[in-house]
N, C-alpha and C positions, 0 to 999 in steps of 0.2 A: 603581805599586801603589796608593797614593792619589791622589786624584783635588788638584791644585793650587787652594787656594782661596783664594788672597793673605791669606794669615793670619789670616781667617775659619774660628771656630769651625762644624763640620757635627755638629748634635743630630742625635745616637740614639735612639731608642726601641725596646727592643726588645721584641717581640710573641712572645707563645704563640701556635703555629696552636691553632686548635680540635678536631684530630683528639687533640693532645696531653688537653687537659682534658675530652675524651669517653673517653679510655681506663680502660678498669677499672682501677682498683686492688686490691691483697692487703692486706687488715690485719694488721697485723703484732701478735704478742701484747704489746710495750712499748706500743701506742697506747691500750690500755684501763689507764686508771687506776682503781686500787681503793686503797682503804687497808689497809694491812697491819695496821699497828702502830703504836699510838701512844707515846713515847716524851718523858720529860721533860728537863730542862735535864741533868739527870744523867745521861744516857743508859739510866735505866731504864725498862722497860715499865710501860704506866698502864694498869688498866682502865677504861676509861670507865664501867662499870657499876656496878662500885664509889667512885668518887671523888667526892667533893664537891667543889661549884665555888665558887670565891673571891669575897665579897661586892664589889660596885663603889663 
C-alpha cells in the first residue's frame, strides 16, 4: 500500500486542480456582513446617533 522508503520521510503537498478554483460559486446570505446593532458592555442597545463619545 505504501511504497518502502527506509524510514525516510515522503513530503506531500497537496494541490487544488484549477478546474476546482474556476468553479462558480453561490453566495451564501451569512457571507454579507452588515451591522445590525450596536450593543454595550450591558447588553443594551446604543444609538450611535444619539450618544456621545468618550474624551481620550
Amino acid at each position: 500500500m505504501y511504497p518502502d522508503t527506509n524510514g525516510q520521510r515522503i513530503e506531500l503537498s497537496p494541490t487544488i486542480p484549477q478546474w476546482v478554483i474556476d468553479m462558480p460559486t453561490e453566495l451564501h446570505p451569512n457571507d454579507i456582513r452588515s451591522l445590525v446593532r450596536t450593543l454595550n458592555l450591558l447588553g443594551q442597545e446604543v444609538e450611535l446617533n444619539d450618544s456621545t463619545k468618550a474624551l481620550q
